[in-house]
N, C-alpha and C positions, 0 to 999 in steps of 0.2 A: 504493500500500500504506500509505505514512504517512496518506492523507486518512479512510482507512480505519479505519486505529486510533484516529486521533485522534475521529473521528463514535463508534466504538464505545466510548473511554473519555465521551465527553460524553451518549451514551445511559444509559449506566452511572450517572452520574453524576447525570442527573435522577429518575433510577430512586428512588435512594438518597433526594435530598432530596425529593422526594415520596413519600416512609414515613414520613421525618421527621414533614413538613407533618403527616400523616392522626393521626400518635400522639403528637405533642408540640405542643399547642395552649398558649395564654398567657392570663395574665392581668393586667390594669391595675391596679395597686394599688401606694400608695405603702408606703416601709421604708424604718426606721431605719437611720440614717448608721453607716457603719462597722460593716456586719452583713452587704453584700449587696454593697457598691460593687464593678465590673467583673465580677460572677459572673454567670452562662449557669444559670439556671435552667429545668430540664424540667420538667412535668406526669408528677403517677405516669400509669401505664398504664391504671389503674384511673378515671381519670377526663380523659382527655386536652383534653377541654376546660371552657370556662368558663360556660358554658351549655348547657341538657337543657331537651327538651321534657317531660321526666318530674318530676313535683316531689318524689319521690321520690329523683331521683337526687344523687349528690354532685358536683359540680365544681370544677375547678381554681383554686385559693386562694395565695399566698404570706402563708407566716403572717410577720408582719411579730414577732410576739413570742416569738419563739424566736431566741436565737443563732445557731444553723443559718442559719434564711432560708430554709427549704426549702418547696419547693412542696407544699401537700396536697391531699387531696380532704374538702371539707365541703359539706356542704346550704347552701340559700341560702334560711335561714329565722335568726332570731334566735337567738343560743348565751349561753343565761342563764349559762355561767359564765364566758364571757371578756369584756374591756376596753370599756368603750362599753355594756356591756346595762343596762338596767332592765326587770324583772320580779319578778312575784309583789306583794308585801303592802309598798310596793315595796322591793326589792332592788336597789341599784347596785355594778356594780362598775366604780369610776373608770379614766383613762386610766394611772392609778399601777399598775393590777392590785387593790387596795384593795379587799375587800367592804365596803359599810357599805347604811343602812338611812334612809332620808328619809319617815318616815310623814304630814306635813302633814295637812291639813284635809278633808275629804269635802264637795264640792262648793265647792271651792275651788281658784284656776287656781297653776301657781309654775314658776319659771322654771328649764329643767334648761341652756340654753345661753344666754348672752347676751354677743355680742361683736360691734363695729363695725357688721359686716356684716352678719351672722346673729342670730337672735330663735327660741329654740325653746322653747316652755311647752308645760306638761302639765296638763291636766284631771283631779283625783284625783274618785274616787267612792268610796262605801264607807257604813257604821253605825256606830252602838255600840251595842251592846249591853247590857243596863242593867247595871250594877258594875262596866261598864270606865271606865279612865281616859280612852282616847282614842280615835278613830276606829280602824277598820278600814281602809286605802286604797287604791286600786290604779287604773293611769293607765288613764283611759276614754279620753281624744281628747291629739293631739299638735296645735299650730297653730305654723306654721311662716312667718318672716317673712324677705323678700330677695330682695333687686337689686328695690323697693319693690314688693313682689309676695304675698301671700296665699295659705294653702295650710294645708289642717286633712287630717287623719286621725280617725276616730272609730269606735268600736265600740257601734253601736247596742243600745239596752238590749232584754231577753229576759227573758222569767218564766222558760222553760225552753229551755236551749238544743238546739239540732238543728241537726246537721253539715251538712244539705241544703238552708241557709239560707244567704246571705252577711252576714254582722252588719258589714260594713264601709260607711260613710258616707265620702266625698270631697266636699272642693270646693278651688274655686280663685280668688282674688278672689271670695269670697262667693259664686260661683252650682257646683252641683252639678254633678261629676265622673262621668262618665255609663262606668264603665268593662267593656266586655262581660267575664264569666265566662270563663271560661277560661285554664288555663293559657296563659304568654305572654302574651295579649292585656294591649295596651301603649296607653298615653294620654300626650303630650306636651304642653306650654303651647305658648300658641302662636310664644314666641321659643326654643323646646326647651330651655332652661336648667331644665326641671324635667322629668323622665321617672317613670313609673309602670307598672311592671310587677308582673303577676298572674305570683306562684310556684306556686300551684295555683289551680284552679277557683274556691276561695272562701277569704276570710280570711285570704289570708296576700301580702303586697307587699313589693315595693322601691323606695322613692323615692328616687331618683335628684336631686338638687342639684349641677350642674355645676359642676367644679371644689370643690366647697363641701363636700358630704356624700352619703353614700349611708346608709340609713335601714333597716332589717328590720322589718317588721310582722307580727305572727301574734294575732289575736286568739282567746279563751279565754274560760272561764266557770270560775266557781268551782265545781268537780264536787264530789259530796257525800262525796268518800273529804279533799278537800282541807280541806269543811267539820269530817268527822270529828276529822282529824287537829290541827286549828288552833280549833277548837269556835269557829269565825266566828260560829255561829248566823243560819246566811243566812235568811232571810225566803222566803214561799214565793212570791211573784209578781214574783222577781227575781235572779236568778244571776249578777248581778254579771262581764256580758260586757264583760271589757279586756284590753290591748294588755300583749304581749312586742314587746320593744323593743331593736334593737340600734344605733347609732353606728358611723357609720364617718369621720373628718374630714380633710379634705384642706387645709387651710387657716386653721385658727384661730391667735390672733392671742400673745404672750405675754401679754396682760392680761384673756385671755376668763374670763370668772364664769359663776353657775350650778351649782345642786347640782350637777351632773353634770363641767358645763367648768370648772369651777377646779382639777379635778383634772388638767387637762391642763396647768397651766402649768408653766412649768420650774421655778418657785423654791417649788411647795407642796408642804406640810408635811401632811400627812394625823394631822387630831385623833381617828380613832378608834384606840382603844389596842389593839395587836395582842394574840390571844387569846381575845378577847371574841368571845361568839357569836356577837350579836347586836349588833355597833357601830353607836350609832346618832344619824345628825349632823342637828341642827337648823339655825338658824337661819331658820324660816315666815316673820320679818316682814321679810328681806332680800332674798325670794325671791319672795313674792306679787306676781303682778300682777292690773289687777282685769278681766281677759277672757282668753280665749283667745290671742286676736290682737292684745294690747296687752304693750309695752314699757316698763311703770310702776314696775317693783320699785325696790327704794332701792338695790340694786347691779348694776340691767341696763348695759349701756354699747350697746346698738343705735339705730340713728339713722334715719333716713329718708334722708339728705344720705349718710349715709357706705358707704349699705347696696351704692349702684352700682357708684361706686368710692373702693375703702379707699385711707386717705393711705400714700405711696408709702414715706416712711420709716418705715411701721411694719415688720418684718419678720416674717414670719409665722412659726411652729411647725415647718410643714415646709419651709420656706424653709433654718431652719437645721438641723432635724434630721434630716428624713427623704431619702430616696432614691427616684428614681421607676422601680417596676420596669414594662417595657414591653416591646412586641414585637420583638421580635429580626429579623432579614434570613429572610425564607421561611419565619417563621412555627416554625424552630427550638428557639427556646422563648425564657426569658424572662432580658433583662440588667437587672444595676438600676444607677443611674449618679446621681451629684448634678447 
């Protein structure tokens, strides 16, 4: 009789955590120190896991910027208005929360991350228009350098655009990224320290940099309600197809630069003045480098020697700040821990 109950409490019992398992799925993602440490984080219902074959659908996130620390459900497409985006004319908003505005040059390359390891410039495109002061811009291609390895994003140019195209260009060490259509469908390097997945059919990815960074790409055209609104005056054999851009960093270093990575360091000071509509931070000639895939600017700090392995006493970002939230025992849901 006791073998009895005891077989029917442990029936019971797998019963239970396999419901668990099926409605509280996890996700990998690091969070800030002293927001999340020893917490048991579930997936809402509404989205129990971290991946959907629908690119429509939303999945399981730990927003790492919120005090809570609580799991939500978001699309897994670029979100112009939180931490790490660049979008639009361009639009950043730093790792501070900070919106500010870096218009640089049209056809001209500037560095948005540069740190030891990592190398990340942007390709700006854009006009002027005759009686403006200054270009128009907006990020055409991304080129991305590490663990000494090669690796662009770009948004191929279009008179007119059409959803039923893919405007997305890859490569990898210089030869062309051959990636089938399709949601899901996925491309690896060949030492998988760089992953690339299709969030829908066409135009919209995730680049994946192990341990390093995960990437949101959705590229766009300048629709003519955008031209109206902002009187761009696009030109008609050219819609100006570029990249919505989001950051996600796992590892930068306290000394990383770059429009975008300086704002990740613990000790900056953010010069645009709160208020303002439109804050908007220069420095082109600190920033410029003179290609894509070149590490030139006057305050890049990437190396070739150091990109493999970083020296040991530097201590990283998320080393001291962040928390790594991860899979819990049976898939239960998600602990974060230092």
């Amino acid at each position: 009789m006791e073998i009895t109950r005891s077989s029917s409490f442990l029936i019971i019992l797998l019963v239970f955590v396999s419901s668990l398992v099926e409605t509280n799925a996890y996700y990998y993602k690091n969070c800030y120190a002293g927001r999340c440490n020893g917490k048991y984080i579930r997936c809402p219902e509404e989205c129990p896991s971290s991946e959907s074959n629908d690119p429509k659908a939303k999945v399981c996130q730990i927003d790492c910027d919120k005090p809570t620390c609580n799991a939500v459900c978001r699309q897994r497409k670029p979100n112009c208005n939180a931490p790490g985006s660049g979008c639009y004319d361009p639009r950043f908003i730093g790792g501070d929360g900070r919106v500010f505005y870096f218009h640089g040059k049209s056809n001209e390359h500037f560095s948005l991350i540069s740190d030891s390891n990592l190398q990340i410039n942007a390709r700006f495109i854009g006009h002027r228009p005759a009686g403006r002061a200054r270009d128009y811009t907006w990020i055409q291609a991304l080129g991305i350098l590490f663990n000494s390895q090669t690796f662009s994003v770009e948004a191929t140019k279009a008179a007119q655009w059409t959803d039923t195209v893919d405007h997305l260009t890859l490569t990898y060490n210089g030869d062309s990224i051959a990636l089938t259509e399709g949601t899901l469908s996925t491309w690896h390097s060949p030492s998988k320290d760089v992953k690339v997945e299709r969030v829908a059919s066409k135009n919209n990815v995730i680049v994946t940099l192990e341990n390093v960074a995960e990437i949101l790409v959705n590229v766009v055209p300048i629709t003519k309600e955008d031209d109206r609104i902002h009187n761009y005056q696009v030109p008609n054999d050219d819609c100006f197809a570029h990249l919505e851009v989001q950051f996600r960093f796992f590892s930068l270093s306290p000394k990383v630069d770059g429009v975008l990575g300086k704002t990740y360091r613990p000790d900056f000071e953010n010069p645009a003045k709160p208020g303002v509509a439109m804050p908007v931070v220069g420095g082109e000639d600190s920033y410029k480098t003179t290609s894509l895939l070149s590490h030139d600017c006057a305050s890049c700090l990437f190396s070739q020697e150091s990109s493999s392995e970083r020296d040991p006493s530097t201590k990283m970002i998320t080393e001291l700040d962040t928390l790594d939230c991860t899979k819990f025992s049976y898939g239960l849901g998600i602990v974060c821990k230092k």
